[in-house]
ZAMARGU-4260 file (C-alpha; in steps of 0.2 Angstrom, whole numbers, plus 5000, padded with zeros to 4 digits):
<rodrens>
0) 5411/5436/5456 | 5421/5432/5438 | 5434/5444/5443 | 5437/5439/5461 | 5439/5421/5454
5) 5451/5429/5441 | 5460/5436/5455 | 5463/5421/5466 | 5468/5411/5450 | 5482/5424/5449
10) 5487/5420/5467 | 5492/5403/5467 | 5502/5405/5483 | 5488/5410/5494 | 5478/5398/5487
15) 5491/5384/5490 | 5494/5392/5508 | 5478/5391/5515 | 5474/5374/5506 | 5488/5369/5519
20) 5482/5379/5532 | 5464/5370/5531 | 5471/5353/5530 | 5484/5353/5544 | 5472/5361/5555
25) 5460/5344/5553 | 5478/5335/5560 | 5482/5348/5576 | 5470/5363/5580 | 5476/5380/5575
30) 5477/5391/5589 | 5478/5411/5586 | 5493/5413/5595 | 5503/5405/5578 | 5498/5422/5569
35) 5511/5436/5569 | 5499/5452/5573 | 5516/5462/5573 | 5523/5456/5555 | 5506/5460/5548
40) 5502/5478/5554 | 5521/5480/5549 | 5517/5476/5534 | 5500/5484/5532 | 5506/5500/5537
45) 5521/5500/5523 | 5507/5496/5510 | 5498/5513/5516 | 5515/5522/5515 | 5517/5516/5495
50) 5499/5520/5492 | 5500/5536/5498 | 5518/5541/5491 | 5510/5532/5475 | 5495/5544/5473
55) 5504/5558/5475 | 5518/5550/5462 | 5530/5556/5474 | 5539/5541/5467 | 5538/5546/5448
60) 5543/5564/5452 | 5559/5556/5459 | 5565/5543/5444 | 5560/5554/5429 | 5570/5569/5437
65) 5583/5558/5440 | 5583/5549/5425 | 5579/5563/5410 | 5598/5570/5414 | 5606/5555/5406
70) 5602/5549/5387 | 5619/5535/5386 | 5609/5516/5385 | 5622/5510/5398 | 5621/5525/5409
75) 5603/5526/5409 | 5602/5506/5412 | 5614/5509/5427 | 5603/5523/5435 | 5589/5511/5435
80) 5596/5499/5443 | 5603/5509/5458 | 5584/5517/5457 | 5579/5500/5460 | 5591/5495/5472
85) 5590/5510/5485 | 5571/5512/5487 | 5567/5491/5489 | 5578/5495/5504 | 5565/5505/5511
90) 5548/5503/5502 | 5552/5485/5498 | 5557/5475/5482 | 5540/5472/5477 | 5536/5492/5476
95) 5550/5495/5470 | 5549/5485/5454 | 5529/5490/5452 | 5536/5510/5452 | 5550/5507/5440
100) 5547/5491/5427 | 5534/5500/5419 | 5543/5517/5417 | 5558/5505/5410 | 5545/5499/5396
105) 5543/5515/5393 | 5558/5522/5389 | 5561/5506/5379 | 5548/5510/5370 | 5550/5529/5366
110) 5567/5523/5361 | 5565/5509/5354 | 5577/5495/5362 | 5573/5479/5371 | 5574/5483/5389
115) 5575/5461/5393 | 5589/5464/5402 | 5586/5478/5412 | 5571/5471/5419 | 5581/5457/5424
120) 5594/5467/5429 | 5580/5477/5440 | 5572/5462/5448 | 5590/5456/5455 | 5593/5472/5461
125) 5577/5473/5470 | 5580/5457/5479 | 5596/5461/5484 | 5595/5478/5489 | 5580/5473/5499
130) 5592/5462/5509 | 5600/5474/5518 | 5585/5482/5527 | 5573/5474/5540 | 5559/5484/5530
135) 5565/5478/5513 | 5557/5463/5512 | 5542/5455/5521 | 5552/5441/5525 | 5568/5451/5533
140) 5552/5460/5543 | 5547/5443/5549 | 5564/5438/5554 | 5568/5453/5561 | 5553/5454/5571
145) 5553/5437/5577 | 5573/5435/5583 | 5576/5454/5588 | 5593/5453/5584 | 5604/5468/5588
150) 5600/5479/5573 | 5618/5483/5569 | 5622/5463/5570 | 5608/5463/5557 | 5616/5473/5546
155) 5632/5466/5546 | 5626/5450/5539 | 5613/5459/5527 | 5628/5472/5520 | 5638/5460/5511
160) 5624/5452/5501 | 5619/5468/5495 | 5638/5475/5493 | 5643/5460/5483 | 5628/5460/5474
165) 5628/5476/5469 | 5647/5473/5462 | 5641/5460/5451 | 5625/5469/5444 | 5640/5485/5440
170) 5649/5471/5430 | 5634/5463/5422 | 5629/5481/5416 | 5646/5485/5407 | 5643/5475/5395
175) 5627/5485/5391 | 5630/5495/5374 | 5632/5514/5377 | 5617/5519/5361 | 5612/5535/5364
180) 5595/5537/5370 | 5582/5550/5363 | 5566/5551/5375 | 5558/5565/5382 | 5550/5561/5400
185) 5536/5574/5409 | 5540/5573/5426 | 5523/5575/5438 | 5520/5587/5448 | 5523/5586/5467
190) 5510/5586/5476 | 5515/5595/5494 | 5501/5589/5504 | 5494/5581/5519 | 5495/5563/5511
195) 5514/5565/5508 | 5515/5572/5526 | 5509/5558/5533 | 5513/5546/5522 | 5533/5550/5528
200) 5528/5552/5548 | 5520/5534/5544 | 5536/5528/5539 | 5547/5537/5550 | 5537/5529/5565
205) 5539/5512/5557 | 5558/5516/5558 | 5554/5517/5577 | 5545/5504/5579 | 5560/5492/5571
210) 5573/5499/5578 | 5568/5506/5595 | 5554/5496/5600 | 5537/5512/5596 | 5523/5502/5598
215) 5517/5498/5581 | 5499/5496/5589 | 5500/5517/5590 | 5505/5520/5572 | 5490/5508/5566
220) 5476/5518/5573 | 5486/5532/5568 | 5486/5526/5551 | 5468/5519/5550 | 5461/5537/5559
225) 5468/5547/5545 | 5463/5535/5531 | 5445/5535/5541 | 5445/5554/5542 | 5450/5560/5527
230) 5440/5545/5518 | 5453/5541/5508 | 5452/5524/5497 | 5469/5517/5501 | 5461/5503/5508
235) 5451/5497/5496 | 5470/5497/5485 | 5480/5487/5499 | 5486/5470/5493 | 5475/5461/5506
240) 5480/5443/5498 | 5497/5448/5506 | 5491/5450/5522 | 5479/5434/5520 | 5493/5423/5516
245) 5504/5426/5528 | 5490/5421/5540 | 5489/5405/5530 | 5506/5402/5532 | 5508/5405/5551
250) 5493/5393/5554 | 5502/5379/5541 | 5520/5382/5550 | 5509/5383/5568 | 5501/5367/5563
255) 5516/5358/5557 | 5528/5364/5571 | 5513/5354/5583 | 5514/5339/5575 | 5530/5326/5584
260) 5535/5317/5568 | 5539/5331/5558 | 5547/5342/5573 | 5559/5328/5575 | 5561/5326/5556
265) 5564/5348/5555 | 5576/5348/5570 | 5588/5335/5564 | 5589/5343/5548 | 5591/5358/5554
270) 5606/5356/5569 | 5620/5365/5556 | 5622/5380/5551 | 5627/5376/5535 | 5610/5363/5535
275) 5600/5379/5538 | 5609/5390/5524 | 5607/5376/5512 | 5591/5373/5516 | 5583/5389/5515
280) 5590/5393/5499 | 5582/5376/5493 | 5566/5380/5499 | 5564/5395/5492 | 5567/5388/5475
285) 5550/5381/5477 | 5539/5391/5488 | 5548/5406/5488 | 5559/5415/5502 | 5542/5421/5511
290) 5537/5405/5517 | 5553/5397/5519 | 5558/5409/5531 | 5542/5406/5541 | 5543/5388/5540
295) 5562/5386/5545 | 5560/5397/5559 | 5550/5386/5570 | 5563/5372/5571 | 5580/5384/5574
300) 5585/5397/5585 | 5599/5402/5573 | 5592/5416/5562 | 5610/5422/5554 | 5612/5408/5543
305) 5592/5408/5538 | 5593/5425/5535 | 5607/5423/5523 | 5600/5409/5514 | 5584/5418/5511
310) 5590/5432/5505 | 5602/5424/5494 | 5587/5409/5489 | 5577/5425/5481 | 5588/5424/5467
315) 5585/5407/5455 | 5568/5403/5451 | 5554/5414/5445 | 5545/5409/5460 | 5561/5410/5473
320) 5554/5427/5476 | 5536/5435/5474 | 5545/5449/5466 | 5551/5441/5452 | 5534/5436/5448
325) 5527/5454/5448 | 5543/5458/5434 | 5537/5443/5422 | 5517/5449/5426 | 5523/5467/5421
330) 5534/5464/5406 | 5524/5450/5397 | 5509/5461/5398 | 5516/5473/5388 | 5526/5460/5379
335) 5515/5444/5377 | 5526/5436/5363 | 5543/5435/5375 | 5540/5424/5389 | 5548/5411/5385
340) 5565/5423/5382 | 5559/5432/5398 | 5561/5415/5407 | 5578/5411/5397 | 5587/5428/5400
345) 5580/5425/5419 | 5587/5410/5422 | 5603/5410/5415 | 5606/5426/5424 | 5598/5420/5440
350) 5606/5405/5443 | 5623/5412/5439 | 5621/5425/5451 | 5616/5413/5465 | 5628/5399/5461
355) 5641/5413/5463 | 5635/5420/5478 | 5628/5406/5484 | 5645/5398/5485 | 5654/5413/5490
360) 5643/5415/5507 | 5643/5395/5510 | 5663/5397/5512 | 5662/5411/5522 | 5649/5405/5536
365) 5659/5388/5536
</rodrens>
């Protein structure tokens, strides 16, 4: 009991979601239909995908065979990032940073350099990577669920926040010393078996499911079939407080989109373009991209602009993405005596970045 009140003290958003979720509900009655059934088992299946690839260190084998060839702080620094920034494209920027921050600690620590910045550096590049994908982040997956836009249409918008993001994180990182770097790193070995087989059908199916329509209700029970038959524990290691507060958020946005007074309020805010940018980069300041996506969606048929603003509102705050949150977790831990640098380096570099980019897609939408 003392750790699962430990744990939903940790998870102040689910907490705050279905504490909405309750109350609304006493205002307009929740009905089933709010829930997104397709977002979640999305979702649930990419988290069986990382756990699998994850208990094989499929992951691990990749980075440190990557990474031992180099020993130059800025090359190594560079690497990382790009490590970062391909695979939150496709296992998401929340995996991507719980597979690579802690392997960053420890090269700083066989090496003994502050890796601050890197892990800064990281967690942009995992929010902006992630952009470009509909798998890369649970909110582009709701998005691109909800609006089936035309995929290449998607990436088109997507491509240049990642391409111009990716410049700036190239110039941020030249000003990283070039030290040279003396670690030694034992890649695992590779594990060749059925979990990795299926972990990449279960993904490659997910690839058909966004892009040409494969029933996801098919690669579910083929997912939970294996799991069930080869008794594997994944499930007891899913991130089910994920799952929970998304429902929490659709019956809150269900609730509110219900309720006259605020539909009128939400529509006349929202009749620009530029309104809907602005707006979803503000939100997402203060509850994070996740739920602003959700909630802005119900009151606007225009989903290029929301998906800018979202992707772009990631960066800011600690708490603009959940991602973020999982770098401060993961490097105050090992360092309890640097939060308040943590928060510092993160928010000078942040805000720079999103007044910068911020601006830059604002004149290019008007």
């Amino acid at each position: 009991m003392n750790k699962v009140i430990k744990r939903l003290k940790a998870e102040a958003l689910f907490l705050t979601a279905t504490s909405f979720a309750i109350f609304t509900s006493f205002i307009v009655l929740p009905k089933f239909s709010y829930i997104d059934t397709h977002v979640l088992m999305v979702l649930f299946n990419l988290m069986v995908v990382v756990e699998l690839y994850k208990k094989e260190r499929v992951l691990d084998y990749i980075a440190i065979n990557f990474l031992k060839r180099y020993t130059n702080q800025r090359v190594i620094s560079g690497a990382l990032i790009l490590l970062v920034f391909f695979f939150s494209m496709f296992l998401t920027n929340d995996v991507a940073l719980i597979t690579f921050i802690p392997l960053t600690i420890i090269i700083g620590k066989k090496s003994n350099f502050s890796v601050l910045k890197i892990v800064i550096l990281e967690t942009v590049a995992a929010n902006l990577g992630s952009a470009l994908t509909p798998m890369g982040s649970p909110h582009n997956i709701y998005i691109y669920s909800k609006y089936a836009p035309n995929p290449l249409t998607f990436l088109e918008i997507t491509f240049g926040i990642s391409l111009v993001g990716l410049l700036i994180l190239f110039i941020i990182n030249i000003f990283t010393p070039k030290n040279e770097l003396l670690f030694e790193l034992e890649p695992p070995t590779l594990n060749k078996n059925s979990n990795v087989f299926m972990a990449s059908l279960i993904f490659g199916l997910i690839l058909l499911n966004i892009f040409l329509k494969f029933s996801i209700e098919y690669v579910t029970f083929l997912t939970l079939t294996y799991l069930i038959y080869k008794r594997e524990d994944i499930l007891a290691k899913l991130d089910w407080i994920l799952l929970a507060t998304f429902v929490s958020f659709f019956i809150f946005v269900g609730n509110l989109s219900n309720m006259p007074p605020v539909r009128i309020l939400m529509f006349s805010l929202l009749s620009q373009e530029s309104s809907i940018y602005l707006m979803s980069i503000g939100l997402s300041q203060f509850i994070s991209n996740v739920p602003a996506a959700i909630l802005i969606s119900e009151f606007t048929d225009k989903w290029k602009p929301l998906l800018l603003g979202v992707n772009i509102g990631g960066i800011g705050t600690l708490i603009a993405s959940l991602a973020s949150l999982i770098s401060y977790k993961l490097y105050t831990l090992e360092y309890p005596h640097e939060k308040k640098n943590f928060i510092k380096e993160f928010s000078i570099i942040n805000f720079s970045i999103l007044i910068l980019m911020g601006s830059l897609f604002y004149y290019f939408l008007k």
